[in-house]
C-alpha positions in Angstrom: -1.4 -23.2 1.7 -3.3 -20.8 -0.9 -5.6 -18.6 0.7 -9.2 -18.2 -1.1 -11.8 -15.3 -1.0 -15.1 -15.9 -2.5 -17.3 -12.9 -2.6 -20.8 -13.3 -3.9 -24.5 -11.9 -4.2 -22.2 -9.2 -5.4 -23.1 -6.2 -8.0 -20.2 -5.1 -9.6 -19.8 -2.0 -10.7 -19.1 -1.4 -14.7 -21.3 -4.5 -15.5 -24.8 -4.9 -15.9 -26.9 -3.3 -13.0 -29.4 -5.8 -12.5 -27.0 -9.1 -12.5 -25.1 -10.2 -9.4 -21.7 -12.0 -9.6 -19.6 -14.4 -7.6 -15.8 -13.6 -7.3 -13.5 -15.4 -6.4 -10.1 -14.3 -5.2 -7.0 -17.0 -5.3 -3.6 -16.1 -4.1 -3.9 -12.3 -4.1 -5.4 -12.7 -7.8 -8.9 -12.8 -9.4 -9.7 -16.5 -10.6 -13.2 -16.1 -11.7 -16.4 -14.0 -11.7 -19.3 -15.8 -12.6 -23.4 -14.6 -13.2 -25.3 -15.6 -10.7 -28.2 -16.9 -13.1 -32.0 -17.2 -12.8 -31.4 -16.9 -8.8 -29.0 -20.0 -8.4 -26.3 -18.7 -6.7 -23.0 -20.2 -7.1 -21.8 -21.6 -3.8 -20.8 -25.1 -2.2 -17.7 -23.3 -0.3 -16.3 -24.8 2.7 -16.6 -21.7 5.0 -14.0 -23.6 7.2 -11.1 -23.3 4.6 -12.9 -20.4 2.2 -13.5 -16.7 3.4 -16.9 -16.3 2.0 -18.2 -12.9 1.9 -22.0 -12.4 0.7 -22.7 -8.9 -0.1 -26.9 -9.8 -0.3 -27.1 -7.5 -3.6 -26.4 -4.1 -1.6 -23.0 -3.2 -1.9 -21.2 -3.0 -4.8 -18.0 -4.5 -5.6 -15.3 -2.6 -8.1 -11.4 -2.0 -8.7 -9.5 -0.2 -5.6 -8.2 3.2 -6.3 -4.7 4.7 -7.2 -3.8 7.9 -6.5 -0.5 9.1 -8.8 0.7 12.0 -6.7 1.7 11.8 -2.9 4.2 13.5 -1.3 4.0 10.8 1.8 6.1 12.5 4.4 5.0 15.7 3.4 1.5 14.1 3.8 1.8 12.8 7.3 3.8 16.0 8.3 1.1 18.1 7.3 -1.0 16.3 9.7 0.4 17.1 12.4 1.4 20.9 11.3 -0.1 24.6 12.2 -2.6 24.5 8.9 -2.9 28.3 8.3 -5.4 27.6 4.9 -8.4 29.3 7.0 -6.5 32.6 7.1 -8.0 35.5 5.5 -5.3 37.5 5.8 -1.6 38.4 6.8 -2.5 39.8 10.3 -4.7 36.7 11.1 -1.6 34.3 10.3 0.5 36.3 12.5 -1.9 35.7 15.4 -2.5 32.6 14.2 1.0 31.7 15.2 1.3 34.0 17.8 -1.3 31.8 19.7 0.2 29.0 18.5 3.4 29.4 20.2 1.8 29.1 23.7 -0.4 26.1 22.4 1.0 22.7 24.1 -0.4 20.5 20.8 2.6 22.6 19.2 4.8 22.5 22.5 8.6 22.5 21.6 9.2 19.1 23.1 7.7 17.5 20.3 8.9 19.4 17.8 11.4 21.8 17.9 10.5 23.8 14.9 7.3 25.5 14.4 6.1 25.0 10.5 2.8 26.4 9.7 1.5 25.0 6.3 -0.9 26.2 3.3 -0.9 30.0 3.8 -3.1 30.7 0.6 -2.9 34.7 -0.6 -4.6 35.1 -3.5 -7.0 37.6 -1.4 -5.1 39.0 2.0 -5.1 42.7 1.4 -2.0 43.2 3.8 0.7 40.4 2.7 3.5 43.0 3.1 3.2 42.5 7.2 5.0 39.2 7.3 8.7 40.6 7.4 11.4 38.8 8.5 11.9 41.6 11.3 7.8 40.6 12.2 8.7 37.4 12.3 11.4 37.4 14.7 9.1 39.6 17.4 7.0 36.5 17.0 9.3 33.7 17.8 12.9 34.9 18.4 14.1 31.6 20.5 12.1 29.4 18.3 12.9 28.1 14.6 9.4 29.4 12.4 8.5 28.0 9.3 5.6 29.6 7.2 4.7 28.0 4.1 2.5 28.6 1.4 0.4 26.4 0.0 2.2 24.3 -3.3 5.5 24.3 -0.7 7.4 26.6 -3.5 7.5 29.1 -1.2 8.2 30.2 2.5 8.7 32.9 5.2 11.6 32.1 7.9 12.5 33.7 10.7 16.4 34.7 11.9 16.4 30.9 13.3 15.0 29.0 10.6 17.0 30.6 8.4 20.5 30.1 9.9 18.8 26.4 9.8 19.1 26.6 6.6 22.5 28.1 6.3 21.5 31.6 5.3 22.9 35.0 6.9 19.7 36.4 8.0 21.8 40.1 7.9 21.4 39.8 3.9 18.3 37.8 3.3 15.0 38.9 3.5 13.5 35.9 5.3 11.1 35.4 2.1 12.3 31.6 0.0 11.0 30.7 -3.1 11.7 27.7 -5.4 14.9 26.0 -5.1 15.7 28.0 -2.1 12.4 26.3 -0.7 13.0 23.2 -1.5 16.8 23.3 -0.2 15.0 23.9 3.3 12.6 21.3 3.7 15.5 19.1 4.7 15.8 21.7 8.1 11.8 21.3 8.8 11.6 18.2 10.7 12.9 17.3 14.2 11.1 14.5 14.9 12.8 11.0 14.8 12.3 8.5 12.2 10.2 6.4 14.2 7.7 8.8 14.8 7.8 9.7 11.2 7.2 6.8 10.0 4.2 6.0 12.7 2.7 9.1 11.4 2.9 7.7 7.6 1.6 4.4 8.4 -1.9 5.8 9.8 -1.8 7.9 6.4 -1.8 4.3 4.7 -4.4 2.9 6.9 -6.7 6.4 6.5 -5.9 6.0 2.4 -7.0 1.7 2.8 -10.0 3.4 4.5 -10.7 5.5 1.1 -10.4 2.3 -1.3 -6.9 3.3 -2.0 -4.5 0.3 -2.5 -2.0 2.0 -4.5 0.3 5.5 -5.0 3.1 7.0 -6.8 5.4 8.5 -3.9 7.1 11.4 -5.4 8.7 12.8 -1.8 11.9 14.8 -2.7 13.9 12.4 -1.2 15.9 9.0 -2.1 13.1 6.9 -0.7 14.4 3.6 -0.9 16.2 2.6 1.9 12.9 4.2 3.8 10.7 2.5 2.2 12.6 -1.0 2.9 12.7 0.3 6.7 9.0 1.1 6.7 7.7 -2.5 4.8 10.1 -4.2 7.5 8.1 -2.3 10.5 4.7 -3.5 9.4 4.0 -1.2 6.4 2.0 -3.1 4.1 -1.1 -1.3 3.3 -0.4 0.5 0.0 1.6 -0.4 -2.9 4.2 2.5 -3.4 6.0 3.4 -6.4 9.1 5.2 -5.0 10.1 8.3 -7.4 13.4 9.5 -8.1 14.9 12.5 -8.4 17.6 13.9 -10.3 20.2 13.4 -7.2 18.8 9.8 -6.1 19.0 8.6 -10.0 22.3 7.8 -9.9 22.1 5.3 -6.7 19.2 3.2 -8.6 21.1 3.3 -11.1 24.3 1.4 -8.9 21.8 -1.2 -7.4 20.9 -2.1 -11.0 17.3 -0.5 -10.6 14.9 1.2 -12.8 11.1 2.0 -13.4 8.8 -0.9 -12.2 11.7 -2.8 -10.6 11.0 -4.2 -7.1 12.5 -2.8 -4.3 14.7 -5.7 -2.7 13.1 -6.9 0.3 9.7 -5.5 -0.2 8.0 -8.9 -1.4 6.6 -7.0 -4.8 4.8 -4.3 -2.2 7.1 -1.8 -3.8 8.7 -0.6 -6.8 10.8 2.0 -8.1 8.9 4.5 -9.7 9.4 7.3 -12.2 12.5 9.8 -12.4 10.5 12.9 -11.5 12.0 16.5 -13.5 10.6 20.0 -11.5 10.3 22.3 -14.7 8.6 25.4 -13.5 7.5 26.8 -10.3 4.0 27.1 -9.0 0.6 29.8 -9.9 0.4 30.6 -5.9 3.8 31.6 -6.0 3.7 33.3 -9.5 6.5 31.1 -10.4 5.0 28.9 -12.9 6.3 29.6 -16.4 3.9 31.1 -18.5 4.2 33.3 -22.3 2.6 35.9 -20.6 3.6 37.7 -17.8 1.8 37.8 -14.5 -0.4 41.3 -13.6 1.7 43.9 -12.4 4.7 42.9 -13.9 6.2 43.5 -17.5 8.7 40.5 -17.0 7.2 38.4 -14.5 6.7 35.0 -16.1 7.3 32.7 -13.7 10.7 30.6 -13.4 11.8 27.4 -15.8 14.7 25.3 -14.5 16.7 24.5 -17.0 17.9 25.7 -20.5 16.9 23.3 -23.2 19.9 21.6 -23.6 19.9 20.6 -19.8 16.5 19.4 -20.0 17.4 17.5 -22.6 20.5 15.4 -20.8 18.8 14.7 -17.8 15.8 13.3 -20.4 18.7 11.1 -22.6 19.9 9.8 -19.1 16.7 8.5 -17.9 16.0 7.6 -21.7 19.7 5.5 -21.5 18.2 3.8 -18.1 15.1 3.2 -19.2 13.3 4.9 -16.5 9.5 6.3 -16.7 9.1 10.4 -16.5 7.0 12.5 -14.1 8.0 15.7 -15.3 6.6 18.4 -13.7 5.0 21.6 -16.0 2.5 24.1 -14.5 2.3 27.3 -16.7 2.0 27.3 -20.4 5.1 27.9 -21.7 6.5 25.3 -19.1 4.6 22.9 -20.8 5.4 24.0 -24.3 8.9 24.0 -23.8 9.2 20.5 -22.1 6.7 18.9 -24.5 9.5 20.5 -27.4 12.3 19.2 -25.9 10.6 15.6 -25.4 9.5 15.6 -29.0 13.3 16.1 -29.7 14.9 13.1 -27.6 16.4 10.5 -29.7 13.2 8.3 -28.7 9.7 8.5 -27.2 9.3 8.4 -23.2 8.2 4.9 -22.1 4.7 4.0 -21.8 3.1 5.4 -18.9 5.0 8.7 -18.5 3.6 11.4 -17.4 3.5 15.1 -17.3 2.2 16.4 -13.8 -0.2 19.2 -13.1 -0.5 20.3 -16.9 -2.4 23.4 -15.3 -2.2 25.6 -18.3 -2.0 24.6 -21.7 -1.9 26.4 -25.6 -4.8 24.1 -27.2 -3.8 24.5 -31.1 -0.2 24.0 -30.3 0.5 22.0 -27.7 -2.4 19.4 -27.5 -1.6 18.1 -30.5 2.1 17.7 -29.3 1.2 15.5 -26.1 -0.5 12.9 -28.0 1.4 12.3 -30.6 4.4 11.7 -27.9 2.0 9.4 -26.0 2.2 11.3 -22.6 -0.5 11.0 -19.5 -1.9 14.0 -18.0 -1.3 13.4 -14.2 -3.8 15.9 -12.9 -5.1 17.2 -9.2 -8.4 18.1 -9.6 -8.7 19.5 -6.0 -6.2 22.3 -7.2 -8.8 23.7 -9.4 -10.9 24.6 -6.3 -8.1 25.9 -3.8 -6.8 27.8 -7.5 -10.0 29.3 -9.1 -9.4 32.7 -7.5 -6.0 32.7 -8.5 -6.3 31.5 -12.1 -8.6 35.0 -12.1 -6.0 37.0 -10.6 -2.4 35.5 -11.8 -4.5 34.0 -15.7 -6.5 36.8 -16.3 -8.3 36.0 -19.9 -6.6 32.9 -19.8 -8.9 30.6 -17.2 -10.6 28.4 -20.5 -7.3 26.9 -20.9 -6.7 26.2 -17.0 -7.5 22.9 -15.8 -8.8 21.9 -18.9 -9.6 18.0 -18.2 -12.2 17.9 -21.0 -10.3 19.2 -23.5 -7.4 16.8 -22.9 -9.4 13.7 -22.5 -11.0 15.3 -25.8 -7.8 15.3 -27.5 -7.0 11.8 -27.2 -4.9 12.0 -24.4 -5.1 9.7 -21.1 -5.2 11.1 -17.9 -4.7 10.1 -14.3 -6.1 11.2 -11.2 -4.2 12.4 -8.2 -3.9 14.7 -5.0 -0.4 16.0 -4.9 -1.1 15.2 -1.2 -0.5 17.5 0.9 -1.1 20.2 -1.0 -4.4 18.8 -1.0 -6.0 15.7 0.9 -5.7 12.4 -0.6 -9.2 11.6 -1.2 -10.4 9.8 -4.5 -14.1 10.7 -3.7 -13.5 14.4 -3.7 -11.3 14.3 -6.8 -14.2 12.7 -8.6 -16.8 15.1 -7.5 -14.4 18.0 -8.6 -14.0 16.3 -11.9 -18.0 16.0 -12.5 -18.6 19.7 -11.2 -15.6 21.9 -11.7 -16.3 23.2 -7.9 -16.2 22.4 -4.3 -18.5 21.2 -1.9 -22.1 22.8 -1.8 -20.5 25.0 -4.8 -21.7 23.2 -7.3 -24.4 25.4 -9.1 -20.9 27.9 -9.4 -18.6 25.8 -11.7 -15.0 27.1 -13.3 -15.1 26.9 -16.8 -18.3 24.3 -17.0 -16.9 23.5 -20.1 -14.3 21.1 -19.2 -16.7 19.1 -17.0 -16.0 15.5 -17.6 -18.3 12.6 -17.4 -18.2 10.0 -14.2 -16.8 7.0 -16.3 -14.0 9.0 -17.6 -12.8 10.3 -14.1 -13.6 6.9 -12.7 -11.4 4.9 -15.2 -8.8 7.6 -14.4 -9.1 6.8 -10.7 -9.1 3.0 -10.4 -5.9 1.1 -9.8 -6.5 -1.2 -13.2 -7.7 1.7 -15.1 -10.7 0.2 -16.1 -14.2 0.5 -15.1 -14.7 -2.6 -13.4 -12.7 -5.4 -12.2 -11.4 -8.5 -14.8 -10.5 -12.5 -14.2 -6.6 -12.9 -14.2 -5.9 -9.4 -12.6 -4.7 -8.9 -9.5 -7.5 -8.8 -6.0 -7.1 -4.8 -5.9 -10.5 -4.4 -4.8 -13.2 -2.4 -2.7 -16.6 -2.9 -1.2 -18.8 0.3 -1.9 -22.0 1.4 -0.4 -23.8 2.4 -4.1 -22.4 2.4 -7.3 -20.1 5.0 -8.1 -20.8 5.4 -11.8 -24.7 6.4 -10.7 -24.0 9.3 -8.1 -23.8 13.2 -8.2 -21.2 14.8 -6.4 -22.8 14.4 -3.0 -23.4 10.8 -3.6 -19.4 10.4 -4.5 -18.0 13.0 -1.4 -20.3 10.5 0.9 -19.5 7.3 -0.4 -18.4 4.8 2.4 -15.9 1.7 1.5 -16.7 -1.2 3.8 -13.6 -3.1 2.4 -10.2 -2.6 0.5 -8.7 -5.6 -0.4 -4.9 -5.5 -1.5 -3.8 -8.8 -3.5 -6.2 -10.9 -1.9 -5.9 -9.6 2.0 -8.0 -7.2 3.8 -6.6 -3.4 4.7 -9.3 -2.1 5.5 -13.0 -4.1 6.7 -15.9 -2.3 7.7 -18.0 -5.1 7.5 
């Protein structure tokens, strides 16, 4: 039996302001939107056998929202993690945790470890207290986890880092990059079930955002969890599961690439892109830059692999016909692995992308990423949580950090995202960022106001279709809005309200 939506008395947004439209939604896909003309409304529905919706020319409906970097077990993990992002310094984390430790919402019995999250330095005038030795006072019968924010770096204590399998009589207690990452394995204690409830009320929070749709790039071989988590009930986001260098190789065996659906998912999900980690991160002073970093005559950052690894793992994906997300922070980083792109023996498929693209040589690399065809995934949230250190890692350099104007300008796409958790998945705060180069109530202080983009550009970058407004024959990946996003300032997009997310024709999220 098809199932039918009809949603009228509705502006849309991207079309004409003063018309009103009826749409009607078949089978998950959009069948028709029609002018409501000279006041006649179209109608005649059987309410009996028809959802009809009237939206009485207040709310506005428009495409749902995509966001193209999540980290989703990061993301629910965070939630329920010691956030440290308010400290001010290395003495206030310590007490932080200290209190922490006798706190029952971070009791043992519900996880063993304690990880605190998003420790953010660019200003603590005493980093040098959090020493291994420091650490241990702290907690010495409890694992301790201390990350800082971008999770490319960490402090352990003696526990932890036997965890991890590391002699805590030679190491310092202090991880960075690969090291890092090698750990998160050893963060989590709690069961898959409760993992997994934890991600599906992330869905339902992003359904509550207008979100119908991300690109999961969690540094793990997500597959056979995402087939667990659709057959448990999760079924409020399309997912596009990423691979990684390590998981490639067991798509590859189930006869799997890019855009494929994931058996047993009904459609929901599909594999997504092989993701490449190039460089490290500015926090961390890892990302890969031509110059070094203040302080340091050598310092310039960390890049993974030698051109002529870059270039296999590139031909391999290339041979399988996988989609990129390759991963470049720092300028050089991006330099180098836009060269060694340019040099594969053909261009990346359509809809590749290069993630973060923090900082970027204008005359030589610009240029480069068009002509290969490549999106700009970018986080705009970074740029607040970032402007201080872009001052003190990129001095003289900040006009060519997060510089969305100049590569929209350039002629290359770009695609909004959150890198969740690193920041917050929320579309509406990306936006604002976009239209202000600042945070909230920051506004009349914006980072390089030159690279300001416009509302329609961000927006188109944001929607799930990639298109201002919503088009017969596409699929019902909708929302009902309060105003009309393409009219508001950045207080009018960080309180925008979504009564409804539709996801191929069925409700996730009603507010009406």
């Amino acid at each position: 039996m098809s199932q039918t939506t009809v949603i009228r008395h509705a502006p849309l947004v991207g079309y004409p302001e003063n018309s009103l439209y009826t749409v009607k939604v078949i089978d998950g896909t959009i069948e028709s939107i029609d002018e409501e003309l000279s006041g006649k409304h179209v109608n005649g529905y059987d309410e009996s056998t028809v959802e009809v919706i009237d939206l009485d020319g207040k709310e506005w409906l428009s495409p749902s929202m995509i966001d193209w970097h999540v980290h989703t077990k990061l993301a629910a993990l965070h939630s329920n993690r010691l956030n440290l992002q308010s400290c001010q310094s290395a003495k206030e984390v310590l007490e932080t945790v200290r209190l922490a430790l006798q706190d029952p919402n971070y009791d043992p019995s519900l996880e063993k470890n304690l990880v605190g999250i998003n420790m953010r330095n660019s200003n603590w005038p005493d980093e040098d207290l959090i020493t291994l030795k420091r650490l241990d006072e702290l907690s010495p019968d409890r694992p301790l986890f201390l990350l800082y924010n971008g999770y490319h770096s960490m402090w352990c204590n003696t526990l932890a880092l036997k965890a991890g399998g590391y002699d805590p009589k030679v190491h310092t207690g202090h991880l960075e990059e690969q090291e890092a990452f090698d750990m998160f394995p050893k963060l989590t204690t709690a069961s898959e079930e409760v993992v997994d409830g934890w991600i599906l009320g992330e869905a339902k929070k992003a359904a509550s955002m207008g979100v119908t749709e991300i690109v999961d790039l969690e540094m793990e071989h997500n597959i056979a969890h995402w087939q667990r988590r659709y057959k448990s009930g999760h079924h409020y986001l399309r997912i596009h599961v990423g691979m990684y260098t390590q998981h490639l190789n067991d798509a590859i065996k189930l006869g799997l690439t890019s855009g494929d659906d994931v058996p047993s998912t009904d459609g929901l999900i599909k594999v997504g892109p092989y993701k490449i980690v190039t460089d490290g991160s500015l926090g961390s002073q890892t990302a890969f830059c031509h110059d070094a970093y203040p302080g340091s005559k050598d310092n310039h950052g960390i890049y993974y692999y030698p051109p002529s690894t870059l270039s296999e793992m590139i031909e391999n994906g290339l041979k399988h016909n996988f989609k990129f997300a390759i991963h470049a922070i720092g300028d050089q980083a991006n330099h180098q692995t836009l060269k060694t792109i340019s040099e594969a023996s053909s261009k990346l498929r359509s809809g590749s992308t290069i993630e973060h693209a923090q900082l970027l040589d204008f005359d030589v690399d610009l240029p480069v990423f068009k002509e290969l065809g490549l999106i700009a995934s970018i986080q705009p949230s970074h740029l607040v949580d970032d402007r201080d250190l872009c001052h003190k890692f990129w001095p003289g350099r900040e006009h060519r950090a997060y510089a969305f104007k100049s590569i929209v300008d350039a002629g290359i796409p770009i695609k909004l995202g959150s890198d969740a958790p690193i920041a917050p998945m929320n579309p509406w705060e990306a936006l604002a960022v976009c239209i202000t180069r600042a945070g909230e109530n920051d506004e009349g202080n914006p980072f390089v106001k030159e690279e300001i983009l416009d509302v329609e550009t961000a927006w188109k970058a944001s929607t799930s279709n990639g298109k201002s407004g919503l088009e017969v024959s596409e699929r019902a990946d909708l929302c009902i809005l309060q105003s009309n996003p393409l009219k508001q300032d950045a207080a009018g997009l960080r309180a925008m309200k979504v009564k409804g997310t539709m996801l191929g024709g069925r409700w996730t999220h009603k507010a009406f």
